[in-house]
DODREN-83812 format. One line per field, with one value per atom (N, C-alpha, C): atom name; x, z, y; residue in three letters; residue number from 1; chain. Coordinates in steps of 0.02 Angstrom, whole numbers. Layout:
<nodes>
a	c(CA	...);
x	c(X	...);
z	c(Z	...);
y	c(Y	...);
r	c(Ala	...);
k	c(NUM	...);
c	c(A	...);
</nodes>
This chain:
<nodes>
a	c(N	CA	C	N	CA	C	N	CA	C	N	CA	C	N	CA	C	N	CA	C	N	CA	C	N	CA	C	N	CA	C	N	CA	C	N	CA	C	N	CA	C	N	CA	C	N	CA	C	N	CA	C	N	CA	C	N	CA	C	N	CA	C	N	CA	C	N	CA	C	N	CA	C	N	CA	C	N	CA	C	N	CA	C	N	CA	C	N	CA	C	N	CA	C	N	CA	C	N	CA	C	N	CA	C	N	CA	C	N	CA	C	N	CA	C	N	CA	C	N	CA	C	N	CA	C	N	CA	C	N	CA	C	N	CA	C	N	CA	C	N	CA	C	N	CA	C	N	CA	C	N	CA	C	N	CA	C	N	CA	C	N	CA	C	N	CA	C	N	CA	C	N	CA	C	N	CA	C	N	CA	C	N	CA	C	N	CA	C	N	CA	C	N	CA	C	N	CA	C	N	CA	C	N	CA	C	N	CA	C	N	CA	C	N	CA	C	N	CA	C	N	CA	C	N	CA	C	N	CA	C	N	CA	C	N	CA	C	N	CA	C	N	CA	C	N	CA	C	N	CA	C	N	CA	C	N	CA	C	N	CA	C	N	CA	C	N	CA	C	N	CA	C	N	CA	C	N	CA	C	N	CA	C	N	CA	C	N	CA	C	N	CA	C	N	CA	C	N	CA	C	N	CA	C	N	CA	C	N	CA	C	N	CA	C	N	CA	C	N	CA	C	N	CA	C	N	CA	C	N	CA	C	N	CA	C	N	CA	C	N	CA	C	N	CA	C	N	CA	C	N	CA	C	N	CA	C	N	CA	C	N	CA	C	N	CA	C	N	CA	C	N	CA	C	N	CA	C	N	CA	C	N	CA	C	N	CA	C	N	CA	C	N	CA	C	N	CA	C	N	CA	C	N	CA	C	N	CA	C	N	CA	C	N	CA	C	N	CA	C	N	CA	C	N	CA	C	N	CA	C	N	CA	C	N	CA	C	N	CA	C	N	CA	C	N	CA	C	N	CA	C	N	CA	C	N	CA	C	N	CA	C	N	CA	C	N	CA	C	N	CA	C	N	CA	C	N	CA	C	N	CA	C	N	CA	C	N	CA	C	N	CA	C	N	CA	C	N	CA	C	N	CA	C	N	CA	C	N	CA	C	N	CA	C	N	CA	C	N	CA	C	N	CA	C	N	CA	C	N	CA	C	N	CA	C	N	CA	C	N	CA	C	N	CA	C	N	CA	C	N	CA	C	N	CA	C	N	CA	C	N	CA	C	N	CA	C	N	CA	C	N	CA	C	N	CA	C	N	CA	C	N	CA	C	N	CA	C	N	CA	C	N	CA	C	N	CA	C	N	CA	C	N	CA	C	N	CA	C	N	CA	C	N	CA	C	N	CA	C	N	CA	C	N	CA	C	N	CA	C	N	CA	C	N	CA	C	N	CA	C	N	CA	C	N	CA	C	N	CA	C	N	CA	C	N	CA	C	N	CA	C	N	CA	C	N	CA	C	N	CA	C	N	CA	C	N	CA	C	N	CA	C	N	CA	C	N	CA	C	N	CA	C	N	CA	C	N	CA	C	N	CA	C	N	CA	C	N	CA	C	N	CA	C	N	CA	C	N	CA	C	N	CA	C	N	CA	C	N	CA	C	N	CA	C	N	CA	C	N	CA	C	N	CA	C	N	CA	C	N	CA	C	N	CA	C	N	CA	C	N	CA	C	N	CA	C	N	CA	C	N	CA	C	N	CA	C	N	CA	C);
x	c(9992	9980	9905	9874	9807	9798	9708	9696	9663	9664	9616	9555	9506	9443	9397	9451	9420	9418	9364	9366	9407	9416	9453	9427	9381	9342	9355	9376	9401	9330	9280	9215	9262	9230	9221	9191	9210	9168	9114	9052	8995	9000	8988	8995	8939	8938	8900	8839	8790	8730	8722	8696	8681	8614	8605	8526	8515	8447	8444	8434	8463	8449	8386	8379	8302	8292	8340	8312	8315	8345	8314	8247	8208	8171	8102	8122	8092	8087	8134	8127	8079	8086	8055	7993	7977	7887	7875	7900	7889	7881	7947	7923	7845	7845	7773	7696	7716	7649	7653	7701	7698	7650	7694	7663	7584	7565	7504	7465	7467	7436	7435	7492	7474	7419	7415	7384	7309	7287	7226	7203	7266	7233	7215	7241	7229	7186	7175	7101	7023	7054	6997	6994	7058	7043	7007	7018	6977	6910	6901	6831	6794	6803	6781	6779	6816	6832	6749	6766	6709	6637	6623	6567	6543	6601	6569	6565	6603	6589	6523	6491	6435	6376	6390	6352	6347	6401	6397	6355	6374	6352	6266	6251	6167	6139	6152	6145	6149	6199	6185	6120	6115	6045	5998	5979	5922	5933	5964	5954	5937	5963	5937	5857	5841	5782	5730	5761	5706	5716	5768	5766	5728	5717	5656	5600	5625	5546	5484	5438	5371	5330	5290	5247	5216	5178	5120	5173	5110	5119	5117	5130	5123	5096	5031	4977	4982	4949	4942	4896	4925	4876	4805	4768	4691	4665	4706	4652	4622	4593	4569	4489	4475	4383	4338	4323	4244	4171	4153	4098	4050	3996	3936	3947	3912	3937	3923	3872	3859	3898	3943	3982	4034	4028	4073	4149	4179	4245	4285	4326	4380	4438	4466	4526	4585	4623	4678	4708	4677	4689	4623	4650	4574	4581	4568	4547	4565	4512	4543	4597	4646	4724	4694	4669	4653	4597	4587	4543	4501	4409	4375	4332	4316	4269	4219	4202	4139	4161	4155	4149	4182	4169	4147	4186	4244	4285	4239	4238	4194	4231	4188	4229	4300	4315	4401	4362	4394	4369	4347	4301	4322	4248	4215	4152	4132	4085	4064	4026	4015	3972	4013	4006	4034	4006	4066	4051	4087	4043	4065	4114	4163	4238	4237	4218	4226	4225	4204	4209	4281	4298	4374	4454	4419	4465	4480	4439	4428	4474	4465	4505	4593	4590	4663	4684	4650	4665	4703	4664	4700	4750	4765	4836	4825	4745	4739	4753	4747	4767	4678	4677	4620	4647	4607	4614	4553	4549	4501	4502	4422	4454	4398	4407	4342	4291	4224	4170	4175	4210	4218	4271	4318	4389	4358	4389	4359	4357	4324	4331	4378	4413	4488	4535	4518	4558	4543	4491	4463	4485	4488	4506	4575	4629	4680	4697	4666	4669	4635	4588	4555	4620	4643	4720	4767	4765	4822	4800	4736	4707	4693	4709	4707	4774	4830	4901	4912	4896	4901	4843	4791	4750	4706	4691	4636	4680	4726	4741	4738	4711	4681	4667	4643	4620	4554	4534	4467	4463	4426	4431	4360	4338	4263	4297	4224	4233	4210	4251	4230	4239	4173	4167	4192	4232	4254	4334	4371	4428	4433	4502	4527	4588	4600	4644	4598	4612	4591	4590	4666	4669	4695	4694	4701	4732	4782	4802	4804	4765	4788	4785	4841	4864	4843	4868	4876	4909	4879	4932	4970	4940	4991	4946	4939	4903	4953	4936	4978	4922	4920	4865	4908	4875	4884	4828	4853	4783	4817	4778	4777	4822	4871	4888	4853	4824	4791	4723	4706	4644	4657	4744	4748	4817	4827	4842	4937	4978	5029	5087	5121	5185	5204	5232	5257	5220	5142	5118	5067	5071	5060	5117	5173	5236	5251	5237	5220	5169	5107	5047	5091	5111	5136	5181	5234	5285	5266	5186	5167	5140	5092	5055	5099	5162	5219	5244	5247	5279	5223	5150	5109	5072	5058	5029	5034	4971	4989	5047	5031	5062	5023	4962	4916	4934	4863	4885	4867	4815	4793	4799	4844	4858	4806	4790	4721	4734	4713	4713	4682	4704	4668	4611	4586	4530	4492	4500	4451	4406	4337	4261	4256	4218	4196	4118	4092	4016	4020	3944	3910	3902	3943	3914	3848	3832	3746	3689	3727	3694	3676	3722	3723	3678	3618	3588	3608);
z	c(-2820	-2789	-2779	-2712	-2723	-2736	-2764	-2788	-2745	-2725	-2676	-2727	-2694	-2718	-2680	-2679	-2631	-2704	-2697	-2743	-2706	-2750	-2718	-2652	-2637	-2557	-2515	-2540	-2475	-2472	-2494	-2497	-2530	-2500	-2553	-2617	-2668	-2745	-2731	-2745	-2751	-2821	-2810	-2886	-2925	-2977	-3028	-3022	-3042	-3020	-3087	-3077	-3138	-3159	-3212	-3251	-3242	-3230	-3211	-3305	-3286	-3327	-3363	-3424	-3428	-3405	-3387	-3324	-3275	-3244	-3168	-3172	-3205	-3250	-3244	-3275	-3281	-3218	-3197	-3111	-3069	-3071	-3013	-3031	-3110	-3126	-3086	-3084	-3092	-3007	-2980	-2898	-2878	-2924	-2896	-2923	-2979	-2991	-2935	-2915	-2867	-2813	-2780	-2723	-2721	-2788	-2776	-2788	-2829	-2829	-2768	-2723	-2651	-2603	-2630	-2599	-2615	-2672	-2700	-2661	-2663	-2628	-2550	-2500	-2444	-2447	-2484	-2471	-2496	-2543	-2570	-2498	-2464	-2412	-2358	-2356	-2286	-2306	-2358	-2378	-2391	-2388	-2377	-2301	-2286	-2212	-2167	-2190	-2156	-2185	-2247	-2261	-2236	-2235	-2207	-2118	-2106	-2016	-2000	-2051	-2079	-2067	-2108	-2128	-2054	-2035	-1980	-1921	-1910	-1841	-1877	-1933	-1965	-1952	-1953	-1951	-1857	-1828	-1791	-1727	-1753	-1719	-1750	-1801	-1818	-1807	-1798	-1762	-1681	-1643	-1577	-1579	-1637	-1668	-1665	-1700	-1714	-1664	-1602	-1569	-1494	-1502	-1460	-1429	-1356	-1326	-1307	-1357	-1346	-1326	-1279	-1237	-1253	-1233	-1241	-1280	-1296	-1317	-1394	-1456	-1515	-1522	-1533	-1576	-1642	-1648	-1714	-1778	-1822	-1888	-1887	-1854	-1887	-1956	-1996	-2039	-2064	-2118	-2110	-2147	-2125	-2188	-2146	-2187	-2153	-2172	-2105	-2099	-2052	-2026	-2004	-1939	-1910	-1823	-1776	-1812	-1766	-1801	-1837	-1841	-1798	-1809	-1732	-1745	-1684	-1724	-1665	-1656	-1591	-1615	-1567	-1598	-1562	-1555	-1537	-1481	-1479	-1404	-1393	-1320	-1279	-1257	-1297	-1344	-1419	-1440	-1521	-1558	-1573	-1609	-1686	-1731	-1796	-1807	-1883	-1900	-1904	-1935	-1948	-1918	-1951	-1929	-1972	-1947	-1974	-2058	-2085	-2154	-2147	-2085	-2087	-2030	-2002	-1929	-1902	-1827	-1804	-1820	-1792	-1792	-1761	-1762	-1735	-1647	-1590	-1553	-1472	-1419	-1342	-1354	-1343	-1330	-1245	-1223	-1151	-1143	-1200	-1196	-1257	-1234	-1272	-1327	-1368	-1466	-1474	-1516	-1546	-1550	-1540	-1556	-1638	-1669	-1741	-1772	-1741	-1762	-1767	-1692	-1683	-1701	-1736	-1754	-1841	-1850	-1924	-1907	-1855	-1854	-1854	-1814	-1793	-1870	-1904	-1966	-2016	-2008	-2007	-1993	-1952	-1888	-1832	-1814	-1739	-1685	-1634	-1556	-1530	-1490	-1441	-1396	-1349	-1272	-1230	-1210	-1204	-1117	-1064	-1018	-986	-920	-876	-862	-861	-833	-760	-741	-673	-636	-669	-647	-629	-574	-554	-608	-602	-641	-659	-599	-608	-651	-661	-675	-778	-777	-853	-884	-837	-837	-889	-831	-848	-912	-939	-1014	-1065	-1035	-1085	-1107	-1045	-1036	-1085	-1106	-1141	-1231	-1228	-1297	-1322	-1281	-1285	-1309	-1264	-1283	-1353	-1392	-1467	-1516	-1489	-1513	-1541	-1510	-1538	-1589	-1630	-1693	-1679	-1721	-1726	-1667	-1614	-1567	-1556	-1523	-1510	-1458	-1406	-1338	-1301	-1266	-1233	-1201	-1130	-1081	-1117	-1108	-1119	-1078	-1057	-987	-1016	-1078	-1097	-1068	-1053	-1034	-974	-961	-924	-864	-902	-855	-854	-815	-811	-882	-873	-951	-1027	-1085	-1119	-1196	-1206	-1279	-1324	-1396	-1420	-1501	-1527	-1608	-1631	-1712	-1762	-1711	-1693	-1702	-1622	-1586	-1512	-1459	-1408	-1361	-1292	-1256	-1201	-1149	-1080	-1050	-974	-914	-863	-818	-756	-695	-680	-632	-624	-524	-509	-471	-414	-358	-294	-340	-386	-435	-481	-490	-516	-584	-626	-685	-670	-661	-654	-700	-692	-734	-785	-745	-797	-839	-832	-880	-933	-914	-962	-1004	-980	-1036	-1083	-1057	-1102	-1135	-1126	-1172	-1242	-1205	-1260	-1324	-1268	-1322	-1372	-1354	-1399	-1459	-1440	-1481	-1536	-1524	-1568	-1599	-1576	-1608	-1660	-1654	-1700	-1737	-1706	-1764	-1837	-1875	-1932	-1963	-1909	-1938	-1937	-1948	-1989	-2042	-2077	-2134	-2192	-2186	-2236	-2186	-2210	-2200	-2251	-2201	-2230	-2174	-2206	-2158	-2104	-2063	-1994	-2014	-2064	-2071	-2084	-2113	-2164	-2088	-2149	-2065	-2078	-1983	-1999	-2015	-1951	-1941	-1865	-1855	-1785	-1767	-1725	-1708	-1675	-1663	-1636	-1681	-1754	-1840	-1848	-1829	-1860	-1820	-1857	-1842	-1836);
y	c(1949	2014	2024	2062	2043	2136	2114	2187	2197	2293	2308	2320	2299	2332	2393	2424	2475	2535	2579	2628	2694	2764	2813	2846	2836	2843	2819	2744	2692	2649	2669	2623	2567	2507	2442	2433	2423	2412	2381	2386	2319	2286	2230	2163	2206	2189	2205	2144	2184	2141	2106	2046	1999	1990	2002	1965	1906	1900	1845	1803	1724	1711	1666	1639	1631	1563	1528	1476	1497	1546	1557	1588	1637	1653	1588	1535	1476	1457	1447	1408	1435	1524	1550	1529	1555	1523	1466	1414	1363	1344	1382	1392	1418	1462	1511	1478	1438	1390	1334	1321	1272	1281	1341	1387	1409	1424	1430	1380	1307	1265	1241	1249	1218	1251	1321	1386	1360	1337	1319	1258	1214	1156	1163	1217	1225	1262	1294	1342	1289	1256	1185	1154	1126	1079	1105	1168	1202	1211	1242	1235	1176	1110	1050	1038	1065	1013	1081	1138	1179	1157	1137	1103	1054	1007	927	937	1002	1002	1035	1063	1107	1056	999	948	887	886	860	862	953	967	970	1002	998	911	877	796	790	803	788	825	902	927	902	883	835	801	749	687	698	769	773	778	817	841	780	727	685	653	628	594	622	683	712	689	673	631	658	625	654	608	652	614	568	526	475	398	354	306	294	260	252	219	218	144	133	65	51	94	104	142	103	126	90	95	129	134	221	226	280	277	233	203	260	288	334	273	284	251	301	237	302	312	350	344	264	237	185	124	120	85	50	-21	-48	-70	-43	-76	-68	-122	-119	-67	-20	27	1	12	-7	45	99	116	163	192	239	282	341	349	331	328	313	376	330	383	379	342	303	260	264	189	224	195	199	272	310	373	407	458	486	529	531	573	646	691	740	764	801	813	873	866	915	982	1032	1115	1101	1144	1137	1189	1157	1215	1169	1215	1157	1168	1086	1069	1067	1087	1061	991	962	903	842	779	733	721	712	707	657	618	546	540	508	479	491	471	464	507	574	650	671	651	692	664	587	536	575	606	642	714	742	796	768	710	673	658	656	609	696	765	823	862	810	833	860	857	886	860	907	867	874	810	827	790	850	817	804	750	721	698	727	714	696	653	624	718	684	740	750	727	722	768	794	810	883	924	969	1037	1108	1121	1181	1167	1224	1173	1094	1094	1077	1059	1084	1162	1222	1275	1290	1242	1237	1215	1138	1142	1166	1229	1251	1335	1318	1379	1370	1287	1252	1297	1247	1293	1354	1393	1476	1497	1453	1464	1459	1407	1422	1450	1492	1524	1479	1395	1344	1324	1322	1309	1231	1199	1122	1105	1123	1101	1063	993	985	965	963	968	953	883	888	844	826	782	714	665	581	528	507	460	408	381	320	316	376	391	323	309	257	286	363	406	470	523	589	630	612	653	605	639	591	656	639	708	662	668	622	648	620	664	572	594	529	482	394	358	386	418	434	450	427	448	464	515	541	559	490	468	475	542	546	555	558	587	638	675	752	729	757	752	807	778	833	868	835	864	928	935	986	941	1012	996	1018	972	998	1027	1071	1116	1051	1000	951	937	933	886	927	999	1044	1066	1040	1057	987	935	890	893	907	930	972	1026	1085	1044	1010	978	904	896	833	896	940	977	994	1020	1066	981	931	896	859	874	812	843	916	945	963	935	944	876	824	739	695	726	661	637	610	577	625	676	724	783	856	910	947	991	1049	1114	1157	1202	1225	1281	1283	1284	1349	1363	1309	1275	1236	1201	1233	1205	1111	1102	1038	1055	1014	1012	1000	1051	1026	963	937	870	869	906	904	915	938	933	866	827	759	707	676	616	543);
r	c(Unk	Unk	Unk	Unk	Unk	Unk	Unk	Unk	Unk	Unk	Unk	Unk	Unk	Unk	Unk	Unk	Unk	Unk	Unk	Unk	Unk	Unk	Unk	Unk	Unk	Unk	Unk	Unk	Unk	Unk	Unk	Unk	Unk	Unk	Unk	Unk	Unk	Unk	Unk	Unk	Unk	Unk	Unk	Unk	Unk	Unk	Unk	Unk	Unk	Unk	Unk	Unk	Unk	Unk	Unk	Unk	Unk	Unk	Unk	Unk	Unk	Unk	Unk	Unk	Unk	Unk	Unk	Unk	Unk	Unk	Unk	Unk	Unk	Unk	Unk	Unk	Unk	Unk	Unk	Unk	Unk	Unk	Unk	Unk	Unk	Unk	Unk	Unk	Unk	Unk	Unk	Unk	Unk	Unk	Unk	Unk	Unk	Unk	Unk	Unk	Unk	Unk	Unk	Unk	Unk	Unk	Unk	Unk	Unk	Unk	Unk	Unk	Unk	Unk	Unk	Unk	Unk	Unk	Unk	Unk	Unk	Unk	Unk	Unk	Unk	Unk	Unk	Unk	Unk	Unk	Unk	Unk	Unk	Unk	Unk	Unk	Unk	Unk	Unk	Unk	Unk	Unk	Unk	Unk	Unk	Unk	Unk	Unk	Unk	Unk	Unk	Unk	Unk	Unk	Unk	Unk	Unk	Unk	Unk	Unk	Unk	Unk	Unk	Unk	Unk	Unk	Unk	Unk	Unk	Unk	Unk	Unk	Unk	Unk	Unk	Unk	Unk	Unk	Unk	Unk	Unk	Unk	Unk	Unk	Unk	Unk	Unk	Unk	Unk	Unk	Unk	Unk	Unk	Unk	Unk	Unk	Unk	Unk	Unk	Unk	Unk	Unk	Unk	Unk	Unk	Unk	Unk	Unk	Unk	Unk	Unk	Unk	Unk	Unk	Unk	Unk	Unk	Unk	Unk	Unk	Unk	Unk	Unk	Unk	Unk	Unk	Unk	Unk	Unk	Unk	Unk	Unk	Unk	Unk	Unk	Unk	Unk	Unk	Unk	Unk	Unk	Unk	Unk	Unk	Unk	Unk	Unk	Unk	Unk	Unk	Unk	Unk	Unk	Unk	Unk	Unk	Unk	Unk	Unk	Unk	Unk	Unk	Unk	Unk	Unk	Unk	Unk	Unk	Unk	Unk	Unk	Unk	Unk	Unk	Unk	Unk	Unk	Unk	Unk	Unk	Unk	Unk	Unk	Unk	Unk	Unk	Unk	Unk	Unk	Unk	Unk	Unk	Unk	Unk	Unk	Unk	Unk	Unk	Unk	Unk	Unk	Unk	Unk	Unk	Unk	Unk	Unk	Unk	Unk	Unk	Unk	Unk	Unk	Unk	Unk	Unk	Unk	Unk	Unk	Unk	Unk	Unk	Unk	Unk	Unk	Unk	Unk	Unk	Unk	Unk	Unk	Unk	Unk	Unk	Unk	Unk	Unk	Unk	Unk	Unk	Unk	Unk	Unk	Unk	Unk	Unk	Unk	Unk	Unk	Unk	Unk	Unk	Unk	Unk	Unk	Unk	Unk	Unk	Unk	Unk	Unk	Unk	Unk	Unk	Unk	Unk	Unk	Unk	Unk	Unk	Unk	Unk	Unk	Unk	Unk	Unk	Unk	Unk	Unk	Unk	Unk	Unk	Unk	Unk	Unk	Unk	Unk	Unk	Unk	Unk	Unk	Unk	Unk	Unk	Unk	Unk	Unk	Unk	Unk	Unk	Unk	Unk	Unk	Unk	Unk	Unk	Unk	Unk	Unk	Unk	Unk	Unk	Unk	Unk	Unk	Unk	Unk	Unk	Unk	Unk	Unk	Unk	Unk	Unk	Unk	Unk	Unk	Unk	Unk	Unk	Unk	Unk	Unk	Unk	Unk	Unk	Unk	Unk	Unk	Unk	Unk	Unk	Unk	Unk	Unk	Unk	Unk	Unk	Unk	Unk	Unk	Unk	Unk	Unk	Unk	Unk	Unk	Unk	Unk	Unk	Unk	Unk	Unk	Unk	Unk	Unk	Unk	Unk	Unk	Unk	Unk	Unk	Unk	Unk	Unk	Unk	Unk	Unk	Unk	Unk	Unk	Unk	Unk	Unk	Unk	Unk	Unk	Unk	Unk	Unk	Unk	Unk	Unk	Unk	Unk	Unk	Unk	Unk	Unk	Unk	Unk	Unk	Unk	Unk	Unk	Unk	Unk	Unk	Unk	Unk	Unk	Unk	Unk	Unk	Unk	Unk	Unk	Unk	Unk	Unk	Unk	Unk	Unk	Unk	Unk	Unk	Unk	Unk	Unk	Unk	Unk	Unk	Unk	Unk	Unk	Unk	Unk	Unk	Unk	Unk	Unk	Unk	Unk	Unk	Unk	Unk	Unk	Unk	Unk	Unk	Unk	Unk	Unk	Unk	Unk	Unk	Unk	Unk	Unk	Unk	Unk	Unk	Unk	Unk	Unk	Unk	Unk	Unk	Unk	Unk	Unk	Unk	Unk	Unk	Unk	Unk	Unk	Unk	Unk	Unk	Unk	Unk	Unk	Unk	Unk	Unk	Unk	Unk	Unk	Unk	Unk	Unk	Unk	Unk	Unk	Unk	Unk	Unk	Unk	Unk	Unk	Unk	Unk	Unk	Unk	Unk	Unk	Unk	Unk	Unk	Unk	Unk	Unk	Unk	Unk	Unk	Unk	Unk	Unk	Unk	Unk	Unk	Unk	Unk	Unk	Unk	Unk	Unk	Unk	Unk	Unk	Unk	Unk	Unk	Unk	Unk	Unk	Unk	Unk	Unk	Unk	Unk	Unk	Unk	Unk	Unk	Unk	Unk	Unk	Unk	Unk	Unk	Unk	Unk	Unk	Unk	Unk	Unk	Unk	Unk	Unk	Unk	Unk	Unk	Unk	Unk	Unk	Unk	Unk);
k	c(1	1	1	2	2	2	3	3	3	4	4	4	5	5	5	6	6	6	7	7	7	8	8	8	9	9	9	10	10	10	11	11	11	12	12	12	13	13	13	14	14	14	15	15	15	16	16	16	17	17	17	18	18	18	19	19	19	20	20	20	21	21	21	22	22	22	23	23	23	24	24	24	25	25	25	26	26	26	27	27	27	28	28	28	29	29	29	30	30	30	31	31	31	32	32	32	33	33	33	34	34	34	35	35	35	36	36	36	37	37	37	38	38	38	39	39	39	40	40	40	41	41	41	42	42	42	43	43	43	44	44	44	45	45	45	46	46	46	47	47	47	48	48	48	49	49	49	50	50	50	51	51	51	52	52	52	53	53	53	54	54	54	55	55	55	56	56	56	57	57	57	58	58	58	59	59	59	60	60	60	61	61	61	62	62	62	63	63	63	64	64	64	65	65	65	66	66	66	67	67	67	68	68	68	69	69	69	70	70	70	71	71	71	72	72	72	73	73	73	74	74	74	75	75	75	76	76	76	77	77	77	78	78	78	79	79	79	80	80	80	81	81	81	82	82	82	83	83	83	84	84	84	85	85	85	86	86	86	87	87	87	88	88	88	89	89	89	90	90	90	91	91	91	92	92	92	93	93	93	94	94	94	95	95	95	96	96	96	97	97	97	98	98	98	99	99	99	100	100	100	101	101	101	102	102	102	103	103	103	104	104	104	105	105	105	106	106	106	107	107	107	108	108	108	109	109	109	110	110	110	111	111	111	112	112	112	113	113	113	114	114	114	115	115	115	116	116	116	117	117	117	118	118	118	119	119	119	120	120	120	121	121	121	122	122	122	123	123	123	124	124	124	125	125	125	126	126	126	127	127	127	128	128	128	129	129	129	130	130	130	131	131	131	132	132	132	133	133	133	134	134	134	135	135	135	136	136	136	137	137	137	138	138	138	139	139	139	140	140	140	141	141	141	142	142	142	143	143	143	144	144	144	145	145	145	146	146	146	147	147	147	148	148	148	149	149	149	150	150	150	151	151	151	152	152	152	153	153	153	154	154	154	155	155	155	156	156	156	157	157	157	158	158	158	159	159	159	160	160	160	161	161	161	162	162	162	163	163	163	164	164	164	165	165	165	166	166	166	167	167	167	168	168	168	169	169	169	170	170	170	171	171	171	172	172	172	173	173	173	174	174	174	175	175	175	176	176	176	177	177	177	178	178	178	179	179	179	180	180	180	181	181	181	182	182	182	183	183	183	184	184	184	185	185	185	186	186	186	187	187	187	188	188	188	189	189	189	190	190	190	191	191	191	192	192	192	193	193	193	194	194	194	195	195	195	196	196	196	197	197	197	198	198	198	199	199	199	200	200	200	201	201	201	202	202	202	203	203	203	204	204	204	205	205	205	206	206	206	207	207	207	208	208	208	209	209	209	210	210	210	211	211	211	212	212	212	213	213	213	214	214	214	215	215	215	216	216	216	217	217	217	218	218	218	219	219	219	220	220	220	221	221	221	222	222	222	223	223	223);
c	c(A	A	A	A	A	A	A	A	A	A	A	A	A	A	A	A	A	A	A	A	A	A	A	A	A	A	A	A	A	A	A	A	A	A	A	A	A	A	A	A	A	A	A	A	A	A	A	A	A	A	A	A	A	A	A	A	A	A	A	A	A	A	A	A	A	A	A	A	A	A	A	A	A	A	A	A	A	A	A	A	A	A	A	A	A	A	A	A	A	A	A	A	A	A	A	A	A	A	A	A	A	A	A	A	A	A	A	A	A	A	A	A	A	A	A	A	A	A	A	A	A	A	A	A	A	A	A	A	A	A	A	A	A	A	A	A	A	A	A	A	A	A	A	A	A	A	A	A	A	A	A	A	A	A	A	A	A	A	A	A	A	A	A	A	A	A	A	A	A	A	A	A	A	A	A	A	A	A	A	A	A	A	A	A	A	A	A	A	A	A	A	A	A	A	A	A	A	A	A	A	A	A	A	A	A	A	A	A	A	A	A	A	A	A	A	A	A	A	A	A	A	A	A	A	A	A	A	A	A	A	A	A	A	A	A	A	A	A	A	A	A	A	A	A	A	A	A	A	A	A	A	A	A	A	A	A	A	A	A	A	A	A	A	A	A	A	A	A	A	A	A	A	A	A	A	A	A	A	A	A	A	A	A	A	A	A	A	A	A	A	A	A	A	A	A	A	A	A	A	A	A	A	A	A	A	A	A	A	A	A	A	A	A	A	A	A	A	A	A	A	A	A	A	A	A	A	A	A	A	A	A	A	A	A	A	A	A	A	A	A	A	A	A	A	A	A	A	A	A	A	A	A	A	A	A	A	A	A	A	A	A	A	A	A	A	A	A	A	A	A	A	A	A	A	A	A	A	A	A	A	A	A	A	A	A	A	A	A	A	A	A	A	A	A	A	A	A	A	A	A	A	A	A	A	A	A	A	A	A	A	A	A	A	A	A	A	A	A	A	A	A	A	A	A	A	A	A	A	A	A	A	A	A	A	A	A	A	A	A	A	A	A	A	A	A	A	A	A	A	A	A	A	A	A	A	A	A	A	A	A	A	A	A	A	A	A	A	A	A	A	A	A	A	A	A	A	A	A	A	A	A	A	A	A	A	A	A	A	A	A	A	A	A	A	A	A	A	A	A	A	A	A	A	A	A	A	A	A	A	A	A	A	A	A	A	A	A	A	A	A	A	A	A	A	A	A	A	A	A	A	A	A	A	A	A	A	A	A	A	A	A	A	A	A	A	A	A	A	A	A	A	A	A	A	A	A	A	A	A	A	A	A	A	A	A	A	A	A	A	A	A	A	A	A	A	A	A	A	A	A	A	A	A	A	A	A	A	A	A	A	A	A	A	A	A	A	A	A	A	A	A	A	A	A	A	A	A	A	A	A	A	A	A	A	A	A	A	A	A	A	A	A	A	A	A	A	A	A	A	A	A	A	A	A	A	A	A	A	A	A	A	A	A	A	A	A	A	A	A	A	A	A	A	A	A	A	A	A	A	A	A	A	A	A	A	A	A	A	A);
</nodes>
């Protein structure tokens, strides 16, 4: 005979609810340590995977960084022996990048008259830039790189005419020289933005770092 389980309403009875017992109890723990050790390990794995993509993309802008083309040529290290001005010695490029010079780096700053090589090989040896250019080139266009050195307020700058030049112009840091002529007698966009982008890239990559301030000497002091 079957029983109704209907109560006096006609509702259906509901089952009686069960306790759980202390292995289900156990199980669920055991579900929920699961669950979150997996929770730990995906939040570990993302946080690795965002570091090393961190580390990646940082590696790979320095490497665009260092792989950055800057102007001029790379010579050989001459050397850094201070000797006197009339000391003779073949350099390895022209103007001299290195090697043998005077004791003493001129002022930091734009000369109108030529100063010994061996002065400004001493500022190069500081991390300066000089630019070095025929007496000849007109004088809008001397103008122009005296425009260049204003742009960074002189900071290591040294700057005179030198009839030893083999091009018009000549920029030259530690160890790099960046050697052009003046196109129509004038100083062009391109090659004042290469000026800029050797300056930002060498300054202050000599072999001894000192500060702006720190004085030389008059080269017109010196006997």
């Amino acid at each position: 005979m079957e029983i109704d389980q209907h109560n006096s309403s006609g509702v259906p009875a509901r089952e009686p609810l069960l306790s759980p017992t202390r292995s289900d109890i156990k199980k669920l723990r055991a579900e929920g340590a699961i669950h979150r050790g997996r929770t730990k390990k995906l939040i570990w794995l993302i946080a690795v995977l965002v570091v090393l993509g961190g580390i990646v993309f940082a590696s790979a802008q320095y490497s665009a960084y260092r792989s950055r083309v800057v102007p001029g040529e790379v010579y050989a290290d001459d050397g850094q022996e201070h000797v006197s001005l009339t000391h003779q010695f073949t350099y390895s490029s022209n103007p001299p990048s290195s090697g043998p010079h005077y004791g003493s780096p001129a002022n930091w700053g734009i000369y109108d008259y030529e100063v010994n090589d061996k002065f400004f090989i001493h500022n190069l040896e500081h991390g300066g830039v000089w630019i070095a250019y025929r007496p000849d080139i007109p004088a809008e266009a001397v103008a122009a790189l005296k425009g260049i050195v204003d742009e960074f307020g002189g900071s290591k700058f040294v700057m005179a005419p030198r009839a030893l030049n083999d091009t018009d112009i000549a920029v030259v840091a530690w160890a790099r020289v960046y050697k052009f002529n003046l196109e129509n007698g004038a100083l062009a966009d391109t090659r004042k933005e290469d000026m800029r982008t050797l300056y930002r890239a060498r300054k202050n990559r000599g072999p001894e770092l000192v500060p702006d301030t720190m004085p030389g000497v008059d080269p017109k002091s010196v006997k």
